[in-house]
DRENVO-628490 format. One record per residue: x, y negated, z negated of N, C-alpha, C in turn. Coordinates in steps of 0.05 Angstrom, whole numbers, plus 5000, padded with zeros to 4 digits. Layout:
! residues N
XYZXYZXYZ...
END
This chain:
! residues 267
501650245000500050005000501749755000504549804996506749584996506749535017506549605046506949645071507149345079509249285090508548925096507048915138506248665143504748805167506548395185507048385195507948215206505448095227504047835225502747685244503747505262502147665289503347435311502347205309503846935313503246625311501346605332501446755352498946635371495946755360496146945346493847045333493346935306494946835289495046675273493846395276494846285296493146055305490346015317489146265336486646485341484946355324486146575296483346705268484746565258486646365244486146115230485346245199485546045179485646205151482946285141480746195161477246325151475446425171474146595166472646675192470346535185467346535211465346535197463946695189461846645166460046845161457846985174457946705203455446755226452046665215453446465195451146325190452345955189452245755212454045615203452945455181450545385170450645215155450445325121451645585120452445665098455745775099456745795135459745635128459945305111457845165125458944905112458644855077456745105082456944955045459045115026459845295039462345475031465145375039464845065041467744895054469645075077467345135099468745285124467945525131467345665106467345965125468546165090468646385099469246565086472646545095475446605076478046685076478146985085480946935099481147155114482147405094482047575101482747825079480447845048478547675052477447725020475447975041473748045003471948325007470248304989467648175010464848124990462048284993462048374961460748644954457748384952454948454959452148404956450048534947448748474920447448634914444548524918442948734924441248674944438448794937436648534926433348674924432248824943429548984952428748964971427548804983427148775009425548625012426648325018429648225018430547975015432447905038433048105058434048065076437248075077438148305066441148245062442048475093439748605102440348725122440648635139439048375150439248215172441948085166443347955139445147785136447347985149446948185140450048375149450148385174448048455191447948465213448848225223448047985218448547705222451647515221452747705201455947655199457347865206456848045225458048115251458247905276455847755274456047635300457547545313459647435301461747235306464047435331463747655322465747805335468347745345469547625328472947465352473847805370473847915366474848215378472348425366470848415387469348755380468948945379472449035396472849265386474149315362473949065344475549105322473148935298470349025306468548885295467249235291465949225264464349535259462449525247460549585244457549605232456849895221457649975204456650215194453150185175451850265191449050265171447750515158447050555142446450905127442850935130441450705144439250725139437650715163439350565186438450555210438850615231437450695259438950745279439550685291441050805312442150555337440050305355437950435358434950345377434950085347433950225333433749935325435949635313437949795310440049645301440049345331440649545356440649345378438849205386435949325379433649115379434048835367434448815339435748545326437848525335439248605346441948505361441948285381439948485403438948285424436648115426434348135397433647955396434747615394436447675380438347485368440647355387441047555405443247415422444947465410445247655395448247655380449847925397452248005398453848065418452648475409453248555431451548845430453749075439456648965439459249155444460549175424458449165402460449195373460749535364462149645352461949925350459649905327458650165329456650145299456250455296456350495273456450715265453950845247452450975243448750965233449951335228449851155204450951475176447351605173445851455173443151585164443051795194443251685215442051905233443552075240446852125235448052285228447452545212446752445184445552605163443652735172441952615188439352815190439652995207441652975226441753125252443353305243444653285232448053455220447053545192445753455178444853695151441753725152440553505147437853545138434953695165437053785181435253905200436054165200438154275185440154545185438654565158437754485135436554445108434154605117432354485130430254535142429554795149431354815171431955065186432655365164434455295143435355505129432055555114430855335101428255365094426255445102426555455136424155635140425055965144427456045143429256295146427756425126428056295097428156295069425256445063422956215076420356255071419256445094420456545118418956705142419957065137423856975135425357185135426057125165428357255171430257315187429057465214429157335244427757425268429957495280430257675306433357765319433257475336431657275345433457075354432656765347433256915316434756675289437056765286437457075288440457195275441757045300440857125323442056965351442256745350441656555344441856255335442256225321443956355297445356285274448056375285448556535295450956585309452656455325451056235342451756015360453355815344451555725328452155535304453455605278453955195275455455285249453655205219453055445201449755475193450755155165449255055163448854845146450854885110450655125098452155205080456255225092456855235112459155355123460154985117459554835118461354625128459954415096461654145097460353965077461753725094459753605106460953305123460753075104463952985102464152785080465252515093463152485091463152185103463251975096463651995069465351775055468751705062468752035065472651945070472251875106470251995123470051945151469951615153468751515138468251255142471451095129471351145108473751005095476351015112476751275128479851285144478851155176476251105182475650915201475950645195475250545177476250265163478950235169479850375154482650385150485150385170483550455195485250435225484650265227483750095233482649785248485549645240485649485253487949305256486849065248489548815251489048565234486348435240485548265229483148075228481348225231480148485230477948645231475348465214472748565218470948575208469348815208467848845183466949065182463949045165462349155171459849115146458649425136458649455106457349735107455149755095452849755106450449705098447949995096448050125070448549985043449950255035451450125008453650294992452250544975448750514975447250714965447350974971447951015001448151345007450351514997452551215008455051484976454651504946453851284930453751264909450851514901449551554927447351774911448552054917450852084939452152284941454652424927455852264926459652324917459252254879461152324876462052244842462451944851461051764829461251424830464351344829465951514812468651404817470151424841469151614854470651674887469951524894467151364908466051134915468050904912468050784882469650524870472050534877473850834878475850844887476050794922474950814932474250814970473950504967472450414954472350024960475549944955476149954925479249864922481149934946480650144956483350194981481350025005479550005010479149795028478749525031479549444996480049154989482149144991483249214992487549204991488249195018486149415036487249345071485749145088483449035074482348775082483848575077485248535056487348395053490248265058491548645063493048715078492948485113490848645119490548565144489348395147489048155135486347945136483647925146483648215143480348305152478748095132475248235141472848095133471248345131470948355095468848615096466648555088464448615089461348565071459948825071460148795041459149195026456249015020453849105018451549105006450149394988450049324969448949534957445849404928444649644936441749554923441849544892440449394880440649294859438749554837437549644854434949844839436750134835435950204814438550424803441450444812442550144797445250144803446650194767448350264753448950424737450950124738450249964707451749674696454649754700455750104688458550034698460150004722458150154740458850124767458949824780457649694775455949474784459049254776459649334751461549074742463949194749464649464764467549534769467049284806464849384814464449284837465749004837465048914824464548564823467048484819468548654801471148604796473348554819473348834833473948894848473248654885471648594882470248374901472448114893471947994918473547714923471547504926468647644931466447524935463947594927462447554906459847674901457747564904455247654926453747534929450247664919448947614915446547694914444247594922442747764936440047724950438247824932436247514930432847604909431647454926429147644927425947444938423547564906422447234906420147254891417647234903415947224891412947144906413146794891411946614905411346374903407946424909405846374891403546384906402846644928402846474942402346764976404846744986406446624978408546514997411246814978413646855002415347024984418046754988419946814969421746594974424246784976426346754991428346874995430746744987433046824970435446684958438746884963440046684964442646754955444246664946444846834924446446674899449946804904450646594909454446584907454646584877455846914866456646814832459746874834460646914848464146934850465046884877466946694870469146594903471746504893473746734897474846734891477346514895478846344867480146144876478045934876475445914888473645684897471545684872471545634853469645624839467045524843468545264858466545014869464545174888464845374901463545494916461045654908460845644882457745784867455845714874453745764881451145584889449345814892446545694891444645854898442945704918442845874935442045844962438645944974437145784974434245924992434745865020434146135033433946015057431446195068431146065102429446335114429746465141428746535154428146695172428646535205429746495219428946335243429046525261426846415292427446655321429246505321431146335322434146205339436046225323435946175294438346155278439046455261436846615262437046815228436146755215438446835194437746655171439846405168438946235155439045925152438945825124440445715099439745495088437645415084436245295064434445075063434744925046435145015019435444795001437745024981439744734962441844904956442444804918443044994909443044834884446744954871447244734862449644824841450044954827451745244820451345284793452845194775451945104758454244964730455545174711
END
């Protein structure tokens, strides 16, 4: 992790010391943009839009093949639907861990279950023979994803939306341990990472190794106002920038995303 990595000055001058977040007028209230190499963890109500934001701070793409979208919940069809609604760039790699899962275990799950409940036909034994039966293998896609991170080269961006499917899968410390090595090579390399993970059965010690570990902590809440729902984001850590705390409502636009509206300090 000592590894020193030498930057070319013409790429240096390029990506410059902040990217954006792909929202500009919550670069401006963040004095520019997000720093290059930090790694900001979001914890995220339902319902508040931290999926569109991730999606949203890909947009910027300076290099897209060095731009990644890993999502655990969605699929490709729809991921590029808001893509191209938006006009936001559609040659980004993206990687959709949920439809993975289903195709690669939870349809082999299935399958072994109806074996289970019918019994064994000669062409199931024949189709179990082709394949490789659901018990034979364990696809761990926590380390699949983490050693994909981990190749990308300088100034990367990456978003992994959301950190729930490992944390309901793996031991929580393998998890916390997988962010730390990808806070060190976001850094390393002056990447741009944004982890989101849901706020609803998140386990307080996990939650504050997270935060620790983060260069940036952000959180998404919506309340009900009346009939009305209100959508926020609260900056409670920036690292070095203190001044940068604030809580943020914003909403929804067809042209912009999400947007700002009104901003308050935190003291």
């Amino acid at each position: 992790m000592n590894k020193q990595y030498t930057f070319k000055k013409e790429d240096e001058e390029f990506f410059g010391g902040v990217g954006s977040f792909g929202v500009p007028k919550f670069d401006l209230e963040m004095h520019g943009g997000v720093p290059r190499g930090f790694t900001m963890v979001s914890f995220t109500d339902t319902g508040s839009g931290s999926e569109l934001f991730g999606k949203q701070f890909t947009s910027p793409a300076e290099e897209s093949e060095n731009t990644l979208y890993v999502s655990t919940n969605e699929g490709q069809q729809e991921i590029a639907r808001v893509f191209d609604k938006y006009g936001w760039p559609l040659d980004i790699s993206v990687r959709t861990i949920g439809e993975e899962y289903n195709k690669e275990v939870l349809e082999k799950e299935l399958l072994a279950s109806r074996y289970r409940l019918e019994g064994f036909r000669l062409e199931d034994i024949q189709r179990l023979a082709q394949t490789r039966f659901v018990d034979e293998t364990h696809q761990d896609y926590l380390t699949e994803v983490t050693n994909e991170i981990m190749s990308l080269g300088p100034y990367f961006r990456v978003v992994i939306d959301n950190l729930d499917f490992f944390l309901q899968r793996e031991d929580n410390t393998k998890v916390v341990a997988m962010v730390r090595m990808l806070q060190a090579h976001a850094q390393m390399m002056r990447g741009l990472l944004l982890i989101n993970i849901s706020n609803e059965g998140l386990d307080a010690t996990i939650k504050q190794e997270l935060s620790s570990i983060a260069d940036m902590v952000l959180s998404f809440k919506v309340r009900t106002i009346g009939t009305d729902f209100e959508t926020s984001m609260i900056v409670s850590k920036f690292r070095n920038a203190p001044e940068n705390l604030k809580i943020l409502v914003f909403r929804v636009t067809p042209a912009e995303g999400i947007t700002p509206e009104t901003v308050e300090r935190i003291s």
